[in-house]
C-alpha positions in Angstrom: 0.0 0.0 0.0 2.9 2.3 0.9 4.2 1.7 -2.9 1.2 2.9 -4.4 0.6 5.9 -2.3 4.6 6.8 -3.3 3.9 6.3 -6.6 0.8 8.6 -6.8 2.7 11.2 -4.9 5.3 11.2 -7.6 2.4 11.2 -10.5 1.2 13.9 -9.6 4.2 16.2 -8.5 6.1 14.8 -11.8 3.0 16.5 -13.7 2.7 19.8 -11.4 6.4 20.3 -12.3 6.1 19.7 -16.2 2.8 21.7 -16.1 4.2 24.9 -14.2 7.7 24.2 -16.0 6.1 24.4 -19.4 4.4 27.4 -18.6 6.8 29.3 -17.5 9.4 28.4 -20.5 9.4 28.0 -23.7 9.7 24.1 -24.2 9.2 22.6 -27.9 6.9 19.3 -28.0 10.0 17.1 -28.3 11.7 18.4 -25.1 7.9 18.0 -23.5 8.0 14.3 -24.4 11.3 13.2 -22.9 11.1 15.2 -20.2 8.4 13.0 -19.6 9.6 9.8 -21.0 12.1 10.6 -18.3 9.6 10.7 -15.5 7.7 7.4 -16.6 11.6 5.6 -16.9 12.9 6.3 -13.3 9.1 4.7 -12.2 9.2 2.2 -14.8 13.3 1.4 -13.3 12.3 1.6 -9.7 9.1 -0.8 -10.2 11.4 -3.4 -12.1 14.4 -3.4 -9.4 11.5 -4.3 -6.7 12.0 -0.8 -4.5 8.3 0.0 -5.3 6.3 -2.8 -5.5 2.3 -1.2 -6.7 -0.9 -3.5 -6.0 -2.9 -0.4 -7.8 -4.9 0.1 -4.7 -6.1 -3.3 -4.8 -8.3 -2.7 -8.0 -6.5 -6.1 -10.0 -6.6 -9.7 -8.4 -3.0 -11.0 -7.9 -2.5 -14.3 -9.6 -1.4 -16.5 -6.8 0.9 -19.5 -8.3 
C-alpha cells in the first residue's frame, strides 16, 4: 500500500512540475516528451528493481501460483 501511495505522490508532483515548468518556459513538443519519458523511466526502473512494489490500490486480483 505504501508503494502505491509513493507512486501517486510522484504522479502527480512529476505532472505539477512539467505543467508549471512548461508554462513558464518555452519548451518545444519534443523536449515536453522526454522530459516526460524521463519521468515514466525512473518509475518504470524503480518498479522493475522491486523498490516499489504497486498492487494499484487493490483494484486487480494477484494471480497467486
Amino acid at each position: 500500500m505504501a508503494s502505491d501511495i509513493i507512486i501517486s505522490i510522484y504522479v502527480i508532483a512529476s505532472l505539477y512540475f512539467r505543467i508549471k515548468f512548461e508554462n513558464e518556459t518555452p519548451v518545444s513538443a519534443t523536449n515536453s516528451v522526454v522530459i516526460g519519458a524521463c519521468f515514466v523511466i525512473i518509475l518504470w526502473a524503480l518498479i522493475k528493481l522491486k523498490i516499489l512494489n504497486p498492487r494499484w490500490f487493490g483494484l486487480f486480483n494477484s494471480k497467486k501460483v
